[in-house]
N, C-alpha and C positions, 0 to 999 in steps of 0.2 A: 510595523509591517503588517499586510491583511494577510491572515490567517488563511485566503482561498491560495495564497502564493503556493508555487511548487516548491521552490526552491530561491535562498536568499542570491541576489545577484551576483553574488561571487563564490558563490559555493561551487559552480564548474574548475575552478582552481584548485583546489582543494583536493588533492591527490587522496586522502583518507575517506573523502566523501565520494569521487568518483568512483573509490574501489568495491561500494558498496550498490549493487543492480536496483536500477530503479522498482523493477515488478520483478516477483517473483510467485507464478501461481500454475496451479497444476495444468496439463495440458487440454482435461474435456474435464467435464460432468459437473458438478452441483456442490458447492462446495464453501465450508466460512472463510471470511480476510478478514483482517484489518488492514487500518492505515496508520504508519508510523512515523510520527517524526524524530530525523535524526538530527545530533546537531553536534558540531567540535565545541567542545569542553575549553580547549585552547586558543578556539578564534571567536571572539564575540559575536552575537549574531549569526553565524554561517550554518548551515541547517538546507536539508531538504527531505522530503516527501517520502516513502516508499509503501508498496503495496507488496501483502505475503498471503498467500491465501493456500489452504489444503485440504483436501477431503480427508486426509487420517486424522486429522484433529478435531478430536470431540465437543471442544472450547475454542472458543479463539483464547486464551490463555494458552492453551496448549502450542498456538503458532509463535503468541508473545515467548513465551520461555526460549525458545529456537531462536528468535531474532535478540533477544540481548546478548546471549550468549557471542554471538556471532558479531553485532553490534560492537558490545567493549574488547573485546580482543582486539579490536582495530584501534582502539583508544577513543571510541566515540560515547556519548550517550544518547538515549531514545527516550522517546515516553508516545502510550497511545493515544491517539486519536479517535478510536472508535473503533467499532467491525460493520460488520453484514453478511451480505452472501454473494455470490459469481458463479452464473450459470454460463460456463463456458464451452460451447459448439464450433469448434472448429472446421467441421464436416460444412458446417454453416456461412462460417464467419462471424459470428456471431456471438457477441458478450454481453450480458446483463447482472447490473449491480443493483443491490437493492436491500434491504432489511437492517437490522439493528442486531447490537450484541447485546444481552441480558446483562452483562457484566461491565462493559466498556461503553455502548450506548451507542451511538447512530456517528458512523464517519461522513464528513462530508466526500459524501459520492460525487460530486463535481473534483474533487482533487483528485479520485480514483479516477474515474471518468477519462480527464484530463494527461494520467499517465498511461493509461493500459490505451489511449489513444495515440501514443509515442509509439511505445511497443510493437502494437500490434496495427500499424499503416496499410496493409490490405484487406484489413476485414472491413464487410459491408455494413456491419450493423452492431455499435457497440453504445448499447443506453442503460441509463440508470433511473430508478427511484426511487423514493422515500416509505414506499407503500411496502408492507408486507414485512414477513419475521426470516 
């Protein structure tokens, strides 16, 4: 399967995978995410995408910790994909992904891109890129 995938083709089945929000990320300001994949333990291959992102966290480990938790209680496992940053203007409409984690390394921002473009259907301007910390 290509790794740009959001989500395995039958993962919309998948009641444990549905229950878990595709993005979850603060409402404004400037702030770190990562990208997580999740995926049933249970069902071979089944797995999708999710985006967590928050300005109280000093780390994006600090977001990672919050989303396993959250993660296996549901019976799933994760692992990360990277971080960056999301400068989010909603006054604007406006979202921008872009940077790397020191820790975790560079998410592919087209997979972020790709869901916070679900998400968020009337904003005018939601871009990503590779440039910057």
């Amino acid at each position: 399967m290509a790794s740009s995938q959001m989500a395995s083709a039958t993962s919309f089945k998948n009641p444990k995978l549905i229950s878990i929000p595709d993005v979850e990320i603060d409402k404004h300001g400037k702030f770190k995410y990562i990208l997580v994949k999740v995926h049933d333990p249970d069902m071979d291959r089944e797995f999708k995408h999710i985006v967590r992102g928050s300005a109280k966290a000093a780390y994006h480990a600090d977001i990672y910790d919050q989303v396993v938790a959250q993660i296996e209680e549901k019976g799933l496992d994760c692992e990360i994909l990277g971080g960056g940053r999301i400068e989010h203007e909603p006054a604007k409409k406006s979202i921008k992904i872009y940077g790397y984690s020191q820790q975790y390394g560079q998410a592919d921002h087209s997979i972020t891109h790709s869901l916070l473009l679900r998400k968020y259907k009337d904003y005018d301007q939601i871009t990503w890129s590779n440039e910057g910390y």
